[in-house]
N, C-alpha and C positions, 0 to 999 in steps of 0.2 A: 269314226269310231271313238266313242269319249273313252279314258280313263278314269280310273277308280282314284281316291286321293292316292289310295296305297301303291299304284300304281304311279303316278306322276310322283311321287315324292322321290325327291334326289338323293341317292343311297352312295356314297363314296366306297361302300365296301363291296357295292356291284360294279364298281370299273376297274377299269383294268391300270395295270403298272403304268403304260404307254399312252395311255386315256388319260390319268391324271396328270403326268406329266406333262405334257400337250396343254389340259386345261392351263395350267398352274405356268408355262413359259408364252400362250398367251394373252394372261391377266398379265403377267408382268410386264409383255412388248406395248398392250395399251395401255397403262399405269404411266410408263416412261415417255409414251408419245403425250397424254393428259399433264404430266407436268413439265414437258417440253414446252407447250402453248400456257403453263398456267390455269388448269381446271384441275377441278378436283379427282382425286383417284377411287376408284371402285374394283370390287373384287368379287369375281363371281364365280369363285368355288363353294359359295357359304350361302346359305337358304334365305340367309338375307342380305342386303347389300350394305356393305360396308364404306363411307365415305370419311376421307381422309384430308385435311387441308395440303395444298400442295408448299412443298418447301421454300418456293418466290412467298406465298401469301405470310406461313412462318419467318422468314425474314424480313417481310415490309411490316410485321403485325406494329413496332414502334410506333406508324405514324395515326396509327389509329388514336382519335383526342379521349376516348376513355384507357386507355395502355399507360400504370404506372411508369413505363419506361420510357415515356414520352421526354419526360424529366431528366436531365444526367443528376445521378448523384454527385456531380463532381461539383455540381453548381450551386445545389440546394443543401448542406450537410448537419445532419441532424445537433441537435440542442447536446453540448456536451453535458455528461452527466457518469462519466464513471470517475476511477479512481486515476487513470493514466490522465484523464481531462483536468484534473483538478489540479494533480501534480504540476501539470503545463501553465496553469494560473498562479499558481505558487510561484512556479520560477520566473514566469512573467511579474511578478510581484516585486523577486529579490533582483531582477534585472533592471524594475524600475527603482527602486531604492539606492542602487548600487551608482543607479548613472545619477542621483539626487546628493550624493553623499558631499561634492563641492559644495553644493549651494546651500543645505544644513547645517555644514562646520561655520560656512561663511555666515548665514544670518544669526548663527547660535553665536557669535562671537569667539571661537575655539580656533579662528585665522586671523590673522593680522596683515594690514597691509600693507606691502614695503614702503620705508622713509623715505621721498622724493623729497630733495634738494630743489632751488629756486635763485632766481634773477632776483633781485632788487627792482629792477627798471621792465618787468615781464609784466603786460597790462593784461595778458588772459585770463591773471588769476587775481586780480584788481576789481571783481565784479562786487559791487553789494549781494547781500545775501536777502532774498525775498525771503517775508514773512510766513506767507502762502500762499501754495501753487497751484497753478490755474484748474490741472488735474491731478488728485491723487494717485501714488502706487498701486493700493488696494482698489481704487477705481479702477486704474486702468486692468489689471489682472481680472478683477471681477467682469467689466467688462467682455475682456478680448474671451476670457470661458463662458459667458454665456450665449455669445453669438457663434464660437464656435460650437457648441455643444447642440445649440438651432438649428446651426444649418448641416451638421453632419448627422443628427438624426432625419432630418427630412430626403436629405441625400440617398440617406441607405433604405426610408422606404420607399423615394420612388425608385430604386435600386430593384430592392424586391417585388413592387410591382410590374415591373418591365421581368422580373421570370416567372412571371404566372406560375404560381406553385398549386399544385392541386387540393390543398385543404387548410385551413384556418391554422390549425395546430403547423405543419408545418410553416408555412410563411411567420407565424410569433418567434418559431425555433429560429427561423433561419436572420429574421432581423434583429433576433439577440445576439449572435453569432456575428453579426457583420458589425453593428455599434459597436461591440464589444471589440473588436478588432481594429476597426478607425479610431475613435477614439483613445484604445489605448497607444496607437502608435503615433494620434493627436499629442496625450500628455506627457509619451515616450523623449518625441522630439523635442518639446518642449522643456522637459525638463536638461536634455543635453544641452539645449541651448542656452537654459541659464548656467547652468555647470562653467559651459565655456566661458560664458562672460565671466563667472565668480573666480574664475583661474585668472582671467587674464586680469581683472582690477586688484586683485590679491597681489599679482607678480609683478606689475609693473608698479603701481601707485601711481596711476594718475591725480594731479592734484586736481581738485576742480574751480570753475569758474569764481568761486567767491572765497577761495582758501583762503585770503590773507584775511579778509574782513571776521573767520572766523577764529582762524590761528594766532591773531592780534602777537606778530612776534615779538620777542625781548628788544630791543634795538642794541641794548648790550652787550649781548649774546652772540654778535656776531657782526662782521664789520661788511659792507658793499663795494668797497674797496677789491675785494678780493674776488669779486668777479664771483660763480657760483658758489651759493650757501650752501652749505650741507649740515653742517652744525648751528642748532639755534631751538631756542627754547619757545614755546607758545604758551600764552598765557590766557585764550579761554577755553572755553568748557572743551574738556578733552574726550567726550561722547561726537560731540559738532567738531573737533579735528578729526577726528578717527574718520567720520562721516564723510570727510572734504576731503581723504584721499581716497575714495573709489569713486574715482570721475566714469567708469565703466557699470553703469546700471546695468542688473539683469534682471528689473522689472519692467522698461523700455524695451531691451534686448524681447524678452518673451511677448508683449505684445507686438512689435515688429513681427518673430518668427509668426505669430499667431492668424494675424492676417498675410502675409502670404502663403501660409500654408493653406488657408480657405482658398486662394485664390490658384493655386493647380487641385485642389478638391473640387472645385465648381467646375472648373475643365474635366474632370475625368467623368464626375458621376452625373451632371446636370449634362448629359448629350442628348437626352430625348424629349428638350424644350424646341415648342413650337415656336417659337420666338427666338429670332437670333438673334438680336440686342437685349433680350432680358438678359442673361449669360455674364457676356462683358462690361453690362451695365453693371451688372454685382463684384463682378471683379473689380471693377474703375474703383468701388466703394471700400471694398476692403483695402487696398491700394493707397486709397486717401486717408486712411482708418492708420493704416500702419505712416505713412507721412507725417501725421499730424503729430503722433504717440513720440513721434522724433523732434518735430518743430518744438512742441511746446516745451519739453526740459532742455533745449537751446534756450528759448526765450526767457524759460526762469534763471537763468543764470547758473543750471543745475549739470549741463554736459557742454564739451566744447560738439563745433560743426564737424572734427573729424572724429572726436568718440561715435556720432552718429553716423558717418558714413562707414564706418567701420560696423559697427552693430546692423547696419542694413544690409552690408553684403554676408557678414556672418549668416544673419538670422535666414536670408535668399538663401545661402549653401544649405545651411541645416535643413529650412523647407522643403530643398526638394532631394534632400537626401532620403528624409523622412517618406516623401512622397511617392519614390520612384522608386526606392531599395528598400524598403519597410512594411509602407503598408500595401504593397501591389498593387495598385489602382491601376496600374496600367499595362498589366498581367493581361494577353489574350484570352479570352473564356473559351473555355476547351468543351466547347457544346457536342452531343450527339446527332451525328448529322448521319441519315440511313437516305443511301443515292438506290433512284428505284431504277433499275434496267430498263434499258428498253427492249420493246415483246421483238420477238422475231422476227424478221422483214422490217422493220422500222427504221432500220438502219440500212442506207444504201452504200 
């Protein structure tokens, strides 16, 4: 016997109390067995059928590769641009100033370097005075920034290549975000490092290798008889005395820090070269880069051998201070990681 539609159509106000209830406790019993196994839920009190994602598939939706959430925001963070962001660049600003303010006072001439006394018979500072040097200050500074400046941009994009960011706009955000942050914790440390140096040639007065040649002393002025000099008059140019006592450069010192601070940067950020001697072959080079920046103001008669072993191990500290407690390179990346269950019975 067929039915009329009017007749088949599902009337909820023709059942009964106990009817419905019934219906409605077993949609619920298979709903809860469907997302026990992971299929989807259906409900057929309603003239049409209603399909629901089950709560497993809601929870795994992350690893799906079109799912912005694929991404942690912790790793990718947007281009700062308000008003708390800027304030934070400001103070970044007055924190780099503040740790500059030695080596200012000191090139502005506004510090003076303490009067170191002298041997008669002391040949360390018996050197001729070279005309000029093999490499320049402003060479070498210009230098050691523009190789670092190369290679920590290149760093930070293949950085941001390795997090697959999902769109053009973000990836520019986020590798401004990241130079900006290497670099300035590059020119952070750098600048402490010369600070330190300008403290320490300021406070001690090291004389340097060709002082006498430039301090041309009184011989009047003072007798050798007496065993250390401390009183005595110099009679040239008193720009070139002044000069000949900070046997402590903090333009050696800064390229020193400069390349070792590339060389734990190539360790943290170059780990996803296919080549395992490229690596350390760049490190061996900066390495030499920072050796050299030492050897040569030895050779011009411009620092003694242990002003530089001193500025080598300075400049190692400051690098990996900068390195390890500054700019976080070596911070674990705290990625989104969604563990998929396993189905039921899969587990014995």
């Amino acid at each position: 016997m067929a039915l009329s539609p009017k007749d088949s159509a599902w009337d909820p106000a023709q059942m009964g109390e106990a009817q419905r209830q019934a219906t409605w406790t077993g949609s619920a019993t298979t709903s809860e067995a469907a997302l026990s196994h992971g299929e989807p839920k259906s409900w057929t009190h309603s003239p049409h059928t209603v399909m629901a994602l089950p709560e497993l598939v809601v929870r795994q939706q992350c690893l799906w590769p079109g799912d912005p959430r694929r991404t942690p925001p912790s790793t990718l963070p947007p281009l700062p641009c308000s008003g708390t962001a800027k304030m934070l660049v400001a103070l970044d600003m007055l924190c780099l100033l503040l740790v500059s303010t030695p080596t200012i006072l000191c090139e502005s001439g506004l510090m003076v370097p303490h009067i170191q006394g002298f041997f008669c018979d002391d040949t360390s500072i018996s050197y001729p005075r070279v005309a000029h040097f093999t490499i320049e200050d402003s060479a070498l500074i210009t230098m050691g920034f523009l190789i670092s400046i190369f290679t920590i941009s290149l760093g930070e994009m293949l950085h941001v290549q390795s997090l697959q960011p999902n769109s053009w706009a973000f990836k520019n955000s986020t590798y401004v975000i990241l130079v900006y942050k290497q670099l300035g914790t590059f020119v952070f440390g750098g600048m402490a490092n010369c600070s330190l140096a300008s403290i320490t040639k300021m406070t001690v007065g090291n004389l340097r290798p060709h002082f006498l040649a430039v301090c041309q002393p009184d011989p009047t002025s003072f007798n050798c008889d007496s065993g250390f000099i401390s009183n005595y008059t110099c009679t040239g140019d008193p720009a070139d005395v002044l000069e000949a006592r900070k046997s402590f450069s903090e333009h050696t010192a800064f390229g020193i820090y400069a390349m070792l601070y590339l060389m734990v940067y190539v360790q943290a950020r170059y780990r996803g070269c296919k080549s395992k001697l490229l690596r350390p072959t760049a490190q061996l080079f900066f390495l030499t880069l920072a050796l050299c920046a030492s050897y040569i103001h030895t050779l011009d008669y411009w620092n003694h051998p242990h002003d530089v072993a001193i500025r080598f191990l300075q400049g190692a500290l400051v690098a990996a201070w900068a390195a390890f407690y500054v700019s976080g390179l070596f911070d674990p990346q705290k990625e989104l990681q969604c563990q998929v269950p396993a189905a039921p019975g899969a587990q014995e």
